[in-house]
C-alpha positions as CSV (number, residue, x, y, z in Angstrom):
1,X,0.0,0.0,0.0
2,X,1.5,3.8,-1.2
3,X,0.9,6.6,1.4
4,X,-2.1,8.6,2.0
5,X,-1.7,11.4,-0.8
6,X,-4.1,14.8,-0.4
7,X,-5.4,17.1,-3.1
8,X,-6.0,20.8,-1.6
9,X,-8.3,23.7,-3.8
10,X,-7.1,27.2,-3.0
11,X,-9.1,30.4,-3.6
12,X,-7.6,33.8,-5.3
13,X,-5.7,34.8,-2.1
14,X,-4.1,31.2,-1.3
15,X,-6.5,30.0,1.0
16,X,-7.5,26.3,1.3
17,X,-11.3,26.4,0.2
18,X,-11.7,22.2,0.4
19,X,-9.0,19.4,0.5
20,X,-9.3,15.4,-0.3
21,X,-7.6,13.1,1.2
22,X,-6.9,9.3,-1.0
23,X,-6.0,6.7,1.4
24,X,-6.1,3.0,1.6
25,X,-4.8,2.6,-2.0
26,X,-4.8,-1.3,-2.6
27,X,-3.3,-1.3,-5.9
28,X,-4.0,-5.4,-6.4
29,X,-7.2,-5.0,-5.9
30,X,-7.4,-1.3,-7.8
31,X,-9.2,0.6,-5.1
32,X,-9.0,3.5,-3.0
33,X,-10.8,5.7,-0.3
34,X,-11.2,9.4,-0.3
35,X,-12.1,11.7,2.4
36,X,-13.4,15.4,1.8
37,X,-13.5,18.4,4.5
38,X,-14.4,22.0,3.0
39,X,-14.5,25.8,4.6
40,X,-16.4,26.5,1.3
41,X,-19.2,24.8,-0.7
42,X,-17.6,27.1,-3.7
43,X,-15.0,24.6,-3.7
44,X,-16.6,22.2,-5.3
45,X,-16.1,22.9,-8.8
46,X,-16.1,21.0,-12.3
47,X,-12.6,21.6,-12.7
48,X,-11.9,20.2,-8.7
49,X,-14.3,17.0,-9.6
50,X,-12.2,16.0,-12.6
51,X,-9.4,16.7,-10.7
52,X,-10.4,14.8,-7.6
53,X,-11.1,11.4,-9.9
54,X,-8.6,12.4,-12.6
55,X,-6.1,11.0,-10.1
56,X,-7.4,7.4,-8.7
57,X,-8.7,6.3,-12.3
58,X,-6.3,8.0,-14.7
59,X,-2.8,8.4,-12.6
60,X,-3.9,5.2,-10.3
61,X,-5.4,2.9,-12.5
62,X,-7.9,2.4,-9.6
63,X,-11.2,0.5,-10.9
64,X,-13.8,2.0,-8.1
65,X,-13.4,4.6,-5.1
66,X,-14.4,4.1,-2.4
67,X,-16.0,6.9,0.1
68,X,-17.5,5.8,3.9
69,X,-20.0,8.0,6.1
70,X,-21.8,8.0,9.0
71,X,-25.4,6.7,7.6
72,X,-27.4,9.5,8.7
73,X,-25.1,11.9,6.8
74,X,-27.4,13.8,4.7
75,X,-25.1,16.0,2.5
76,X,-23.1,12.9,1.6
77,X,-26.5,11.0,0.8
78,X,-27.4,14.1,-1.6
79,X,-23.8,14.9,-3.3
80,X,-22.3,10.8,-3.5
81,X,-25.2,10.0,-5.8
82,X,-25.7,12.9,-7.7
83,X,-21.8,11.7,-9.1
84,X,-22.8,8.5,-9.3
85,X,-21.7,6.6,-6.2
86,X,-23.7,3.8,-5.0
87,X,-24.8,3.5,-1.6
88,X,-24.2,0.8,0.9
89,X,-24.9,0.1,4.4
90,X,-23.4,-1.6,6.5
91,X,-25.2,-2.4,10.1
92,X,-22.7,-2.0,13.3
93,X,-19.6,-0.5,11.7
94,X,-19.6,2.8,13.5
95,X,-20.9,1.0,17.1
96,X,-23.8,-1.1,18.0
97,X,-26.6,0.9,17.1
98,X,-25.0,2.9,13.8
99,X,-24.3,1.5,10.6
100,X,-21.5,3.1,8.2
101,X,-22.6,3.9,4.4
102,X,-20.1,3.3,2.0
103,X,-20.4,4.8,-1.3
104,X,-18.7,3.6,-4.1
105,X,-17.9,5.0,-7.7
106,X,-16.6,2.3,-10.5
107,X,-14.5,3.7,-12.7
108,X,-17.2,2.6,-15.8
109,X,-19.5,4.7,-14.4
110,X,-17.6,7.7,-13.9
111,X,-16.2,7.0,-17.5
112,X,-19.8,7.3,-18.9
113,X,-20.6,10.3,-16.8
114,X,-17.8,12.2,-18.2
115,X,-18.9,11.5,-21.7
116,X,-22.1,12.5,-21.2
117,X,-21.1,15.2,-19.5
118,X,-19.1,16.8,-22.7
């Protein structure tokens, strides 16, 4: 496994609008985990999404990414789909009475959302 790598956007005057974090990068299995934290919901922009996927499918090679939340994470349930992630839950990962949702993005699916996008 490589290191945790991080992508950071930055606004006009240098500061840090949004950052993702890659970890977990299991090459044999072609697979990775982002994380995402933002001072901005600007941040988000076309040119920071191709960016943010550019890297695990393109520079990685990675065939799905992989992105976990608490279940009852509502801005996650509204933004992970909307790119095509698809949601799974999984009972008792974040304690006895709290499942974790993992989202996952294959990299066909991104593919075909980029040519439909242009």
């Amino acid at each position: 496994m490589m290191g945790d790598t991080a992508m950071v956007s930055i606004d006009g005057q240098g500061r840090a609008l949004g950052a993702v974090i890659y970890q977990n990068f299991h090459p044999e299995y072609g697979t990775i985990e982002l994380s995402a934290a933002a001072q901005s919901k600007r941040w988000l922009s076309r040119s920071v999404l191709k960016d943010m996927f550019d890297y695990p499918f393109n520079q990685l090679g990675c065939q799905a990414v992989i992105l976990r939340c608490a279940e009852n994470d509502t801005v996650m349930g509204r933004i992970a789909p909307a790119y095509g992630f698809t949601r799974y839950d999984i009972p008792r990962l974040r304690g006895r009475d709290q499942a974790e949702t993992i989202y996952i993005l294959p990299d066909d699916v991104w593919r075909a959302r980029q040519k439909d996008s242009a």
